[in-house]
C-alpha positions as CSV (number, residue, x, y, z in Angstrom):
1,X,6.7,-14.7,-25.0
2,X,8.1,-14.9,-21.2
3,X,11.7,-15.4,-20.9
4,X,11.3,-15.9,-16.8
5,X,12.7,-19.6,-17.5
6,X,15.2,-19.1,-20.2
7,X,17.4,-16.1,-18.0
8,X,18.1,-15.5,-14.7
9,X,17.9,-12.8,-12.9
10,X,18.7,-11.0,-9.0
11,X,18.2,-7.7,-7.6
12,X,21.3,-5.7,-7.1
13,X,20.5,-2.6,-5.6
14,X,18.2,0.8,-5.2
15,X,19.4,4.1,-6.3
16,X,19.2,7.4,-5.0
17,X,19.0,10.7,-7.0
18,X,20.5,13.5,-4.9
19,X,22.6,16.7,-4.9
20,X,25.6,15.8,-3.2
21,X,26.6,12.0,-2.5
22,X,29.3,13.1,0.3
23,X,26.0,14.9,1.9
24,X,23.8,11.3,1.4
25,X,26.7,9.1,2.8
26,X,26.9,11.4,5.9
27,X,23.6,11.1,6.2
28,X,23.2,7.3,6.3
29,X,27.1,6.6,8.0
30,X,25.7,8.8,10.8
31,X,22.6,7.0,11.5
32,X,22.3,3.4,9.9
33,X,25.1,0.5,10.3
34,X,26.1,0.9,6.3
35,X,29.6,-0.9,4.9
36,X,31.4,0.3,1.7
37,X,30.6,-1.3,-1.8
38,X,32.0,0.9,-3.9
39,X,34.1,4.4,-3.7
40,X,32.6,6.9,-5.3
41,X,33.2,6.9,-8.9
42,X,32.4,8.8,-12.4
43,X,30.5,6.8,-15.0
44,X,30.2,7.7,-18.4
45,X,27.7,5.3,-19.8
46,X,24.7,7.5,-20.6
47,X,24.6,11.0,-21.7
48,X,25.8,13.7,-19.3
49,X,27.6,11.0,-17.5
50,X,27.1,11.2,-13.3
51,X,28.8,10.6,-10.5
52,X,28.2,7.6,-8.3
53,X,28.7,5.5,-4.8
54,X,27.0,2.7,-3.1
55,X,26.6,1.0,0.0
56,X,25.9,-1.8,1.7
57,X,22.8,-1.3,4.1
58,X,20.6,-4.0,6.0
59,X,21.7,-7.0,3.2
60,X,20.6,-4.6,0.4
61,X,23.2,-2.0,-2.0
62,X,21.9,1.1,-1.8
63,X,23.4,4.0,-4.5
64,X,23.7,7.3,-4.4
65,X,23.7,9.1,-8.0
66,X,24.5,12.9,-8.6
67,X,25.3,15.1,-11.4
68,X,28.9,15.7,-12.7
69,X,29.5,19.1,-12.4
70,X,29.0,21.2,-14.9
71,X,26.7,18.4,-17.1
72,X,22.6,18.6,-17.8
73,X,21.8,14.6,-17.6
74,X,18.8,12.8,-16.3
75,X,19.7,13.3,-13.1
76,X,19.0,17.7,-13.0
77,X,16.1,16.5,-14.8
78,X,14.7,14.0,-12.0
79,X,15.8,16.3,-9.5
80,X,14.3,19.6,-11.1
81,X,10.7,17.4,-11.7
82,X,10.7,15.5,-8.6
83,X,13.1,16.6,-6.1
84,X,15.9,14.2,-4.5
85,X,14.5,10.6,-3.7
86,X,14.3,7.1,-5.0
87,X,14.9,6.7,-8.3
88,X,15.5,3.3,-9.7
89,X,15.7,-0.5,-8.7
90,X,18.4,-2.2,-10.5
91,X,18.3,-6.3,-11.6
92,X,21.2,-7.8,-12.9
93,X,20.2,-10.8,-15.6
94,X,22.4,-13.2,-17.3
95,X,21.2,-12.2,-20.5
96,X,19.7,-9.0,-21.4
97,X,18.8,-9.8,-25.2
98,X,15.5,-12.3,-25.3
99,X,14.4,-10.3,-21.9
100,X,14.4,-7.3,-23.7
101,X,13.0,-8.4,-27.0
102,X,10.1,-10.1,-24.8
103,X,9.0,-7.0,-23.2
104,X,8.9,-4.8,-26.4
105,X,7.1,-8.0,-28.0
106,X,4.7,-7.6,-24.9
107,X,4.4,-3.6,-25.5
108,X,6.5,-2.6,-22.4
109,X,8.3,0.4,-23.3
110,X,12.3,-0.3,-23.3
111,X,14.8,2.7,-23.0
112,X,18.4,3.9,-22.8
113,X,19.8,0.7,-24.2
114,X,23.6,0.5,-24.0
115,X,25.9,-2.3,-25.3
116,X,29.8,-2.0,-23.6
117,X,33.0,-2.3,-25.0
118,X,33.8,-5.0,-22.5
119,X,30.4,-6.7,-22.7
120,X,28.5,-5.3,-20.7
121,X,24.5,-4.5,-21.6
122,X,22.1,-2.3,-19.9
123,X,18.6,-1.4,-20.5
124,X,15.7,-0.3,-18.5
125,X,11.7,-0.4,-18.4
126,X,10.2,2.8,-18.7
127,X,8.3,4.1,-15.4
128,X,5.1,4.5,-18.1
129,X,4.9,0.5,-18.2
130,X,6.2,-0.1,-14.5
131,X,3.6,1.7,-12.5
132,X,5.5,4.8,-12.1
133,X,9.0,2.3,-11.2
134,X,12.1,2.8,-13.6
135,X,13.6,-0.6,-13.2
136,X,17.1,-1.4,-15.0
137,X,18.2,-4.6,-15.8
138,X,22.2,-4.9,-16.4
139,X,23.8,-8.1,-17.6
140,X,27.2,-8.2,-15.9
141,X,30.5,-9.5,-17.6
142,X,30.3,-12.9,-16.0
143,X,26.7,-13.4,-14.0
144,X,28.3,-16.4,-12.3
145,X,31.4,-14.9,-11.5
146,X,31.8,-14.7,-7.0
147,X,30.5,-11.4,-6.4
148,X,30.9,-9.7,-3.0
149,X,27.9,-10.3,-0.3
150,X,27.0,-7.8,2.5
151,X,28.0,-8.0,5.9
152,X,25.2,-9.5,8.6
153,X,25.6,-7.8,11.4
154,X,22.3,-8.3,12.8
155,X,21.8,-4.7,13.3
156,X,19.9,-3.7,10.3
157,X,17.7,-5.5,7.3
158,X,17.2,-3.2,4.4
159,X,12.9,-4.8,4.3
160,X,11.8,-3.4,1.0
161,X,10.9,-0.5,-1.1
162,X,7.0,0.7,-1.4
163,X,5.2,1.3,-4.6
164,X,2.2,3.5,-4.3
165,X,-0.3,2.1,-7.2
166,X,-3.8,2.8,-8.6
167,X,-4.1,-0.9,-9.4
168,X,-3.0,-3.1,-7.2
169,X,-3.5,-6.6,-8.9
170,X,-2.1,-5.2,-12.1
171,X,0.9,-4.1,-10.6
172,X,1.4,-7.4,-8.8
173,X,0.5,-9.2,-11.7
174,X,3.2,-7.5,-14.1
175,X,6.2,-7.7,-11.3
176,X,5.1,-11.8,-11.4
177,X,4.8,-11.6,-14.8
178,X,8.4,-10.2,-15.5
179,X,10.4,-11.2,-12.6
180,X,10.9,-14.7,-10.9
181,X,8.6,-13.7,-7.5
182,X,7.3,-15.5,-4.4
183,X,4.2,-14.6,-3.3
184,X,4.6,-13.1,0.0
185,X,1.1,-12.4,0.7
186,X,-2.3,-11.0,-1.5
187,X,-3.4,-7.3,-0.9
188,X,-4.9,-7.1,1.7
189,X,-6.3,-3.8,3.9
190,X,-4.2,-2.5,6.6
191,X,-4.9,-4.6,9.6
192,X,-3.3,-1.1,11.4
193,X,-4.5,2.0,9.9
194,X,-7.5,0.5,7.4
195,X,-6.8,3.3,5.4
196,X,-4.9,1.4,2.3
197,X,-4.6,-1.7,1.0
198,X,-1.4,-3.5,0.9
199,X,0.5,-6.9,-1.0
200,X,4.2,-8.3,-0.8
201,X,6.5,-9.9,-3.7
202,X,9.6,-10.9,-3.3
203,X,11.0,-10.0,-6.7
204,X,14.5,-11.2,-7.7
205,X,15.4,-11.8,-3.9
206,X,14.2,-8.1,-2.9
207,X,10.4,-7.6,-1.3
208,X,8.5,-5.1,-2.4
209,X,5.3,-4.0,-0.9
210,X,2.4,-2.4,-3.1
211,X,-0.1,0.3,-1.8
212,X,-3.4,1.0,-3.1
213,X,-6.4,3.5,-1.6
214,X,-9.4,2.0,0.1
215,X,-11.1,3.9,-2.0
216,X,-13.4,7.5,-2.0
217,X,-13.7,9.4,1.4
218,X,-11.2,7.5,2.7
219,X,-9.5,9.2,5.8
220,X,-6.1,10.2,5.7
221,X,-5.4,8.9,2.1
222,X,-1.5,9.4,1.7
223,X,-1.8,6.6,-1.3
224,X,-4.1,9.0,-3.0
225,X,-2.7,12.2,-2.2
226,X,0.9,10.7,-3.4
227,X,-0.3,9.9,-7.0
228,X,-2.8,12.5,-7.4
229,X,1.0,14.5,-7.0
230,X,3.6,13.0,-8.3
231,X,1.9,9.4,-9.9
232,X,2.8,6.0,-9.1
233,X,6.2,5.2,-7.6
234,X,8.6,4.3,-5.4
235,X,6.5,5.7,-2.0
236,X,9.1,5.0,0.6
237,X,11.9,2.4,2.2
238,X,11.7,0.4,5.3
239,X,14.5,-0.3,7.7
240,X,14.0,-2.7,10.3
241,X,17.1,-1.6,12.9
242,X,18.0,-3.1,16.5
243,X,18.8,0.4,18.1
244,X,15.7,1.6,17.3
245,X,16.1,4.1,20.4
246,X,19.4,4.6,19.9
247,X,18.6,6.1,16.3
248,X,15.6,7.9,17.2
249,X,17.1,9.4,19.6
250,X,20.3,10.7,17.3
251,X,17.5,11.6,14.8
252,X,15.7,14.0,17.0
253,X,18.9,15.1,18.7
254,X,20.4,16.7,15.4
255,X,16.6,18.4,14.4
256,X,15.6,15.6,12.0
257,X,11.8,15.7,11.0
258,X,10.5,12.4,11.9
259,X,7.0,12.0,11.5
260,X,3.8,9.0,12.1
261,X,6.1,7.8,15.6
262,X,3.9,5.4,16.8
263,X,3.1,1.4,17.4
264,X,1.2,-0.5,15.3
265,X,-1.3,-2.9,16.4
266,X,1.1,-5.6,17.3
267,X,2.7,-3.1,19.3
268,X,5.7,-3.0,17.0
269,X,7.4,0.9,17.2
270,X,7.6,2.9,13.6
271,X,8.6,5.8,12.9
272,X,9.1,7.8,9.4
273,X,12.0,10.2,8.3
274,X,10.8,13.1,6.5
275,X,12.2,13.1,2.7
276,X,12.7,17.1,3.8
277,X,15.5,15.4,6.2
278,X,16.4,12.2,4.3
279,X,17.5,13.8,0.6
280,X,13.8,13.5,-0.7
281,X,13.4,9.5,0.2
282,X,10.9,8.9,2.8
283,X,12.3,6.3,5.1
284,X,10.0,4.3,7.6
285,X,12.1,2.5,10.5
286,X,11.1,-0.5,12.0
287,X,11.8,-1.6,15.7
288,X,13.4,-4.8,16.3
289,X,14.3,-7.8,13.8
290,X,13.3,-11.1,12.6
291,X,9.6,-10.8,14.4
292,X,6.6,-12.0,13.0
293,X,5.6,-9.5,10.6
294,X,8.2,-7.4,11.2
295,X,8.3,-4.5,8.7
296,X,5.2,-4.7,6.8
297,X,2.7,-2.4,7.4
């Protein structure tokens, strides 16, 4: 059973686990063109409750989650296992029930369901079925109800989110399977580096790119030497930004670690913030916006 045609569905926003949220928003206000979403805010919807704020960066929400003081939740748990960093995409649906139901029929492993007093229904898939991913799906009060839309600017495009993978047709494959995806392009090896093989979905209106190793002996193999320590997941997030300088130079200025500054073969500038500088997410920014390519490897 695939409910793709029977529910509709559309990415919402990537989360952040970290220690302090005024610390996070700091961090992005100072060096990326972000606009408020939402204030920060308590929720109480799963145990230990958390604290919680998001923002709009680059056409994408980005959230910031961090423990309530006081409180053991999953959050200290992700944090003392994996550090600070990405923790979850979110997917809001119009109706959470046969989606649900399909994926357990399918033997995807469904947790932390939660039905609201107002409505409301969350759930999400397990990172165990998701190749290392914890996706949550939310079905909103009203999914047709006018919802805010970020600001374009022009000075930044949130480009997509990494998933480092073992399998790379397998993860492909389930993302299509579960989510309505275009095609962006079939994996393929770095045209760049050669060192890891790459493919794009656009899943739910958000692109995500999926890394796999060449293979044995491979040189520099960050694909491999991610798993082999933490497993599958989220890898990293690419910016695309116009004041690529102008950031850079901020960057360096106030002793961020930026690492792999360089141009790739189209001579298109890159550079990485160190998840040591970035609360535990390893952010790639791009140089320029709307070029060929732009962002993708």
């Amino acid at each position: 059973m695939n409910p793709r045609n029977d529910v509709r569905m559309r990415f919402d926003h990537v989360s952040l686990a970290v220690e302090s949220i005024d610390r996070g928003m700091e961090f992005f206000r100072r060096y990326f063109p972000i606009a408020p979403r939402h204030e920060k805010q308590v929720s109480e919807q799963s145990q230990g409750g958390f604290l919680w704020q998001d923002f709009w960066l680059g056409g994408a929400a980005v959230e910031l989650i961090e423990e309530l003081p006081g409180r053991q939740s999953f959050i200290a748990q992700f944090i003392r296992r994996h550090g600070e960093g990405l923790h979850h995409l979110s997917y809001e649906i119009d109706r959470l029930e046969p989606m649900a139901a399909a994926l357990k029929a399918a033997g995807v492993r469904v947790v932390d369901e939660h039905d609201f007093p107002d409505g409301q229904r969350t759930c999400f898939i397990s990172p165990r079925s998701a190749f290392g991913v914890l996706i949550q799906l939310w079905q909103p009060l009203d999914y047709d109800a006018p919802r805010p839309l970020p600001p374009e600017d022009g000075l930044a495009r949130f480009d997509h989110v990494a998933i480092a993978v073992s399998d790379i047709n397998a993860a492909m494959e389930f993302f299509r399977r579960w989510f309505p995806c275009e095609l962006l392009n079939y994996p393929m090896r770095s045209a760049s580096q050669g060192n890891f093989v790459l493919g794009h979905l656009a899943a739910a209106g958000f692109k995500l790119e999926f890394l796999r190793s060449v293979g044995p002996n491979t040189p520099d193999d960050f694909v491999r030497r991610f798993i082999d320590r933490y497993g599958e997941g989220m890898h990293h997030a690419t910016i695309d930004v116009r004041d690529f300088d102008g950031i850079l130079g901020m960057l360096r200025a106030d002793g961020m670690r930026i690492v792999g500054n360089e141009a790739n073969y189209r001579g298109e500038r890159q550079f990485f913030i160190s998840p040591q500088s970035a609360m535990g997410a390893l952010v790639q920014v791009w140089d320029g916006l709307g070029g060929p390519g732009a962002g993708s490897e």
